[in-house]
Every structure is written in C-alpha cells, then in structure tokens.
C-alpha positions in Angstrom: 1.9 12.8 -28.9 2.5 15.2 -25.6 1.5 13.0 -22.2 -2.3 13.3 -21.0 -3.0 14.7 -17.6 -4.3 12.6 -15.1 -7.4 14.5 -15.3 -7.7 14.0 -18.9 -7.5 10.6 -18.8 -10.4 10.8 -15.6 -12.7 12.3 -17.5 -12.3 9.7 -20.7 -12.8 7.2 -18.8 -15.9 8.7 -17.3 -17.3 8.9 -20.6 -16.5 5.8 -22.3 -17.9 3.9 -18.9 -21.3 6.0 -19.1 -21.3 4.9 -22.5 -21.3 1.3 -22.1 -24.7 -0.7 -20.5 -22.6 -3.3 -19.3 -20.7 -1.4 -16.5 -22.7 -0.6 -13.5 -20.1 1.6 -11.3 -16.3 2.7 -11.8 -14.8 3.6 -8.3 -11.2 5.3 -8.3 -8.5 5.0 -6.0 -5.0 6.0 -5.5 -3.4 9.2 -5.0 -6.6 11.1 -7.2 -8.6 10.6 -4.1 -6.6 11.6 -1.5 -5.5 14.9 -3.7 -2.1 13.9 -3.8 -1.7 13.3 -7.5 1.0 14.6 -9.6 2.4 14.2 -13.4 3.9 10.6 -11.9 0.8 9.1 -10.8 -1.1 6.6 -12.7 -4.7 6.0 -12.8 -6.5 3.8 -11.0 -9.8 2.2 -11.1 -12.1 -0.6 -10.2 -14.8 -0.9 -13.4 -17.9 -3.1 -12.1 -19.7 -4.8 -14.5 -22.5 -7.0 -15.1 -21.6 -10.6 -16.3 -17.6 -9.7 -15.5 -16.4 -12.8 -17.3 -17.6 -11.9 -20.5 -16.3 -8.4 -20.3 -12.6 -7.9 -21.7 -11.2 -5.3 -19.7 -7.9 -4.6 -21.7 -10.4 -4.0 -24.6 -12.0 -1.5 -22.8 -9.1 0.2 -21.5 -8.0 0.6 -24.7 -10.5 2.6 -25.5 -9.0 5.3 -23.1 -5.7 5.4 -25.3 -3.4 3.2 -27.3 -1.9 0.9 -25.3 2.2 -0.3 -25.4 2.0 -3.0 -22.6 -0.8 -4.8 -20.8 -1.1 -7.6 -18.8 -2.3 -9.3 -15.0 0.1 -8.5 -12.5 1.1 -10.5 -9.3 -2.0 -9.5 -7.3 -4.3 -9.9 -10.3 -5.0 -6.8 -11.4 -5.0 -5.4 -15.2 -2.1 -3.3 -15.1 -1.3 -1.3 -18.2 1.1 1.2 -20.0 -0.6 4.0 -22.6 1.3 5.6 -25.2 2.4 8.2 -23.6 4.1 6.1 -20.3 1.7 7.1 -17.9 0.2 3.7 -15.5 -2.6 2.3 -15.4 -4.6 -0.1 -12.8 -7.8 -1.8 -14.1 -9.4 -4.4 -11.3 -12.4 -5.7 -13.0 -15.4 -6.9 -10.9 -19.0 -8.1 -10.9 -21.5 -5.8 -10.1 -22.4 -7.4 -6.7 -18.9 -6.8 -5.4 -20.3 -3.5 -4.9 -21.0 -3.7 -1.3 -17.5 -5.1 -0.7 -16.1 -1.1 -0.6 -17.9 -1.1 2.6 -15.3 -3.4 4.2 -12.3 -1.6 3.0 -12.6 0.9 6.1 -9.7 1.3 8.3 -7.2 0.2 5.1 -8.7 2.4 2.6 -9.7 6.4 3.5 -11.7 8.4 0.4 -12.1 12.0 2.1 -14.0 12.8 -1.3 -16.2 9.9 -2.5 -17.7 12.0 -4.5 -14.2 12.4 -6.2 -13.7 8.7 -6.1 -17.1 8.0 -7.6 -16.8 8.1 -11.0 -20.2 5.9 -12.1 -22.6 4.4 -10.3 -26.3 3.6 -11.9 -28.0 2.2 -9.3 -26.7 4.7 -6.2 -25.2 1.0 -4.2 -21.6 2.6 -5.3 -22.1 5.7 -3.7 -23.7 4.4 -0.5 -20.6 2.3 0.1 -17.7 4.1 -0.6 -19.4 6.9 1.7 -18.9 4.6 4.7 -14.7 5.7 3.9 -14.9 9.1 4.2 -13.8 9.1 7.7 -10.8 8.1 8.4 -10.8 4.7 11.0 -7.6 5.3 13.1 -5.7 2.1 14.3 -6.2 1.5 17.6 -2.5 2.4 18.9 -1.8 -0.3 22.1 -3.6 -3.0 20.1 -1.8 -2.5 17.0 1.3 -1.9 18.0 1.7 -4.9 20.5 0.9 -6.6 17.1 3.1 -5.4 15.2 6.4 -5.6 17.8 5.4 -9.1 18.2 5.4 -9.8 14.6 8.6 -8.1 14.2 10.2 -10.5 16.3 9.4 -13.3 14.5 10.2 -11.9 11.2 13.8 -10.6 12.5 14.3 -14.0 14.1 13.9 -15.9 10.5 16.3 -13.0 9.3 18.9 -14.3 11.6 18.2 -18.2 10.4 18.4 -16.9 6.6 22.0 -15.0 7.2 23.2 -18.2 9.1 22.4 -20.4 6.1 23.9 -17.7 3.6 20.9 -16.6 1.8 21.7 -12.6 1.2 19.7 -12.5 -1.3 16.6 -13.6 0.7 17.1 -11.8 3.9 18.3 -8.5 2.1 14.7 -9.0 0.7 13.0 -9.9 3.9 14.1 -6.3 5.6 12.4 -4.8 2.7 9.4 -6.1 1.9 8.2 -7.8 5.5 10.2 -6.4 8.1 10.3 -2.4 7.0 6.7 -1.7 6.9 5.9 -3.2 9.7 8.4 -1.0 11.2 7.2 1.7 9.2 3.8 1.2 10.7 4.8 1.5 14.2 6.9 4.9 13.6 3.9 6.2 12.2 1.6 5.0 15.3 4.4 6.7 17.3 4.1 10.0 15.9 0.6 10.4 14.9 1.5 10.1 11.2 -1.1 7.2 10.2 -3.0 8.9 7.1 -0.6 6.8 4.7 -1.3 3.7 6.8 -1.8 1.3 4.0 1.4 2.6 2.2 3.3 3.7 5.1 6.5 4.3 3.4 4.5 7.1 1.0 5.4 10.5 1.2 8.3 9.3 4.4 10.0 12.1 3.7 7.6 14.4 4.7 5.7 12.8 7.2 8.2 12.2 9.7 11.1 13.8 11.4 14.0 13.6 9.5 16.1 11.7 12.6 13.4 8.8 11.8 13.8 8.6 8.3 17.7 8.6 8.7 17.3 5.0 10.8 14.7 3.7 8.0 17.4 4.7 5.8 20.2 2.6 8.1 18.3 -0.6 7.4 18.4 -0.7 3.4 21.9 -1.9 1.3 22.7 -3.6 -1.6 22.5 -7.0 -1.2 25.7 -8.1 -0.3 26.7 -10.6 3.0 28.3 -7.9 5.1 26.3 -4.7 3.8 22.8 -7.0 4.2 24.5 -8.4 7.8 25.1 -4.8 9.4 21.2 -3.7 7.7 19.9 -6.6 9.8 21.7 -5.2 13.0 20.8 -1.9 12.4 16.7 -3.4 11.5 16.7 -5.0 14.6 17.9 -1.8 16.8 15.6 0.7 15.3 13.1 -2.5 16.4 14.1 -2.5 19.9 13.9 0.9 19.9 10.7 1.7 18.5 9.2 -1.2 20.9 10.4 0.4 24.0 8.8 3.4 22.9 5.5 1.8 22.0 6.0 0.1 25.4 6.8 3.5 27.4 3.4 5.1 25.7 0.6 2.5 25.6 2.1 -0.8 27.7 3.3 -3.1 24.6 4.5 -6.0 26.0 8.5 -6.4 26.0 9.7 -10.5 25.9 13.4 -9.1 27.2 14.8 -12.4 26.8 13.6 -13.3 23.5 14.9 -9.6 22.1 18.3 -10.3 23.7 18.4 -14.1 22.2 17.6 -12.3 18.7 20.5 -9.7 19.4 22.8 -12.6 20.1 21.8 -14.3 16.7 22.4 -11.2 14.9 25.8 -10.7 16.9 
C-alpha cells in the first residue's frame, strides 16, 4: 500500500470523528498547524469525548488505518504506527477539558485555529483554541534571568555526576536538561522564539550558523573524555550566552559561583 498524505489522513479522521456521537471536539496540533508539515510529520490530535473512560481510543484510531504498533508512551499519550510508517499522537480527553486549550497560551501558538479545529459540536472548541492565535512572546529579562540561573544549577550537578563517573548520566544531562534551556536563551537572544516550545526545531534555519556550530560543540558520544570536554564546551557557550543576556536586558551575573563551576569543570 503507497504511504497516505498527511492530509489524507486529516481528512479521515475528520470524518470518522463527525461520525461518532461520542466525541465532542478533535483539536490538532503539531507541525499541520503551524504549516510546517512535510512527508515526515505524523499526525497529531487531541479527540474529546464524552464519558472518556469508556471510550477506547486505539479502537478508534484504528479506524483511520491498520495499525502495526500502538501503545501509551512516557507522557501518556496514545502513540501509534499505521501501515504505512507514518506517526501518530492520540491524547484522549473528557469533553470538559475543553476549556483547558485556553491555558496553553504562551507554550502553544495556532496562527490557524480554524486549521487546528477539526470538530467541535458545541462551538467551546473553537472559542478556546482562538485565544492561541496570537503569538504570547516571553518576556525576554524575565525569562532569561530564569533560565541563566537554572543553567547554573543544572551545569553544577554536571560537574558532581563526571566526578562520581557517571558518563552516561551527565552525557544525558547536556542533552535533555541543559541544551534547551540553552537553546531557549539563543533564541531570546536573536529574536528567534516562534519554536519556543521545541527550540531545537528547525535550528538550522533559525539561527546563524556560528550559533548552531557551539550547540553542535556541546553534543558527543558518551564516552568520559568526549562527554568531559562537551561539558566544558556547555558551560562556555553558558557563560557566554549569559553575558550577552546580561549586556542586553540586565540578567544578573553570580561571578563567583560561574568561576567555582569553571573550576569544577577544570
């Protein structure tokens, strides 16, 4: 069977949802809002639905195409794979966790709800996910005195978990806790915030390519000295992208603390 388009599949689930009583509203999200959607996106939906613990959501995504693989991922979400590879994200909700959309501004940015909006029987749907079609900037001095200050802590327990020897645990502490928090800064520094709650999507185009070489610096395989000078070069794109947080908007520098961290990593 040749792959589906994401559209295809947009439009089946459209109609299988109109079809069935029980589901009140589907809302998409993902790269099919935001009109960044290619042949390696996946699709990906909430589906509210009246009494939600009767309703069997891998059922019901079945319906959209044969399934090879489903099952509740780490964050508790129906995740799927169709016949023909292509991704699926299912979060099934009770009706009433409609009005929860609203609070999703400032993470979450649909510049089309009517895009995202795929069913919605009693208009609540549509109401809320208009409150995302503007975009809710970060405040920069805030959030970036946040996120330097959090960087310190993180890099500090980077420098406890290399003493003790645990590679493996640091190599996955630049990746998953200290990078995008650095990621989030670079992109406060150079205007670049429409990714903000994925900030490493589409880095390659949204920033200068001197940035993504030092993003680059900070990854390795996960091997002592390889994750060791990672760490060094994480903490000095840090210090860097501090200072020029500090120079822009008056982030707060703890001098001593930075060079007791630099020691450590020394």
């Amino acid at each position: 069977m040749p792959p589906h388009t994401l559209a295809e599949r947009v439009e089946r689930l459209r109609c299988l949802a109109e079809r069935d009583p029980r589901i009140e509203g589907v809302l998409l999200y993902g790269s099919w809002t935001t009109g960044e959607a290619d042949e390696h996106s996946d699709i990906e939906a909430y589906l509210y639905v009246r009494d939600a613990a009767d309703f069997d959501g891998r059922e019901f995504v079945a319906r959209i195409a044969p399934l090879r693989l489903a099952c509740v991922n780490m964050f508790g979400i129906l995740a799927v794979v169709f016949d023909d590879l292509m991704r699926g994200e299912f979060h099934v909700e009770p009706a009433g966790a409609v009005e929860e959309v609203r609070s999703w501004r400032g993470s979450v940015h649909l510049p089309d709800p009517g895009a995202a909006v795929l069913l919605d029987r009693t208009g609540r749907l549509t109401e809320a996910a208009g409150a995302l079609a503007e975009p809710l900037r970060p405040d920069p001095a805030a959030t970036a005195q946040s996120g330097a200050d959090e960087l310190v802590v993180w890099t500090l327990m980077l420098t406890d978990l290399l003493a003790r020897g645990e590679v493996a645990r640091a190599h996955g502490l630049l990746n998953t806790m200290i990078a995008p928090q650095q990621l989030k800064l670079l992109r406060l520094l150079r205007g670049s915030t429409n990714h903000w709650l994925t900030p490493s999507r589409g880095l390659e185009r949204d920033v200068p390519a001197a940035d993504l070489a030092r993003y680059r610096a900070t990854t390795g395989p996960a091997l002592p000295e390889e994750t060791r000078a990672a760490a060094r070069e994480s903490w000095a794109w840090t210090r860097d992208l501090v200072a020029e947080a500090a120079a822009r908007w008056g982030v707060t520098l703890p001098a001593d603390l930075h060079e007791a961290v630099t020691g450590r990593l020394a």
